[in-house]
N, C-alpha and C positions, 0 to 999 in steps of 0.2 A: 528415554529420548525426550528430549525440549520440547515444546511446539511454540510458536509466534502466531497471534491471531490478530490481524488488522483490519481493521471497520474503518471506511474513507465514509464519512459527513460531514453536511454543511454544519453553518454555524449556528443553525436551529436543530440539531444532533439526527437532521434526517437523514438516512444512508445516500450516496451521490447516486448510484445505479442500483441495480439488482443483486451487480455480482459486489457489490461494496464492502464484504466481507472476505479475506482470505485466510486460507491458513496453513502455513507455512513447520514442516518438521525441522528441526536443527538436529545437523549430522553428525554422528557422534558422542560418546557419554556425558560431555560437558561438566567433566567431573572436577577439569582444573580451569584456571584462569585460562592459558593457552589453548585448553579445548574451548574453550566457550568463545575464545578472539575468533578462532577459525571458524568456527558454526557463522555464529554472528557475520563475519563478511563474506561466507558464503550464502547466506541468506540473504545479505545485503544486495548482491551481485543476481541473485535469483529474484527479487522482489520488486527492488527500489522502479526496474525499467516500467512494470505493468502500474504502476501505484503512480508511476511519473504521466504513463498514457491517460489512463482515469483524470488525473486535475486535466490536462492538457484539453483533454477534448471535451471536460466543463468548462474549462475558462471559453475554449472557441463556442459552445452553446452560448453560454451568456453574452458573449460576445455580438453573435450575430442578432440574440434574440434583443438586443439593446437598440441597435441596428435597422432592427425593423420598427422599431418602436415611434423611431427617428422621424 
């Protein structure tokens, strides 16, 4: 079985939170192209939404910490 490991950091390579690390199995042997499509967006479809929250609610931090700054 696959696995996918993603580490969300800024662009001085510090991890964004705690949980800034994921890791993700890909289902099935992944033996041919077609298994690997399917793994792949089902992983996509498993991942992207939490990976999507993570930026969202750093942009809205910096955002408001900018804000205050003001």
């Amino acid at each position: 079985m696959a696995r996918v490991r993603i580490i969300l950091e800024d662009d001085n390579g510090q991890p964004l939170t705690t949980e800034a690390e994921q890791l993700y199995n890909l289902e099935g042997p992944c033996n041919t192209l077609d298994a690997i499509e399917n793994a792949v967006e089902e992983w996509r479809k498993k991942a992207l939404p939490g990976i999507e929250k993570t930026l969202l609610i750093r942009a809205q931090q910096e955002d408001i910490a900018k804000k205050k700054k003001r």
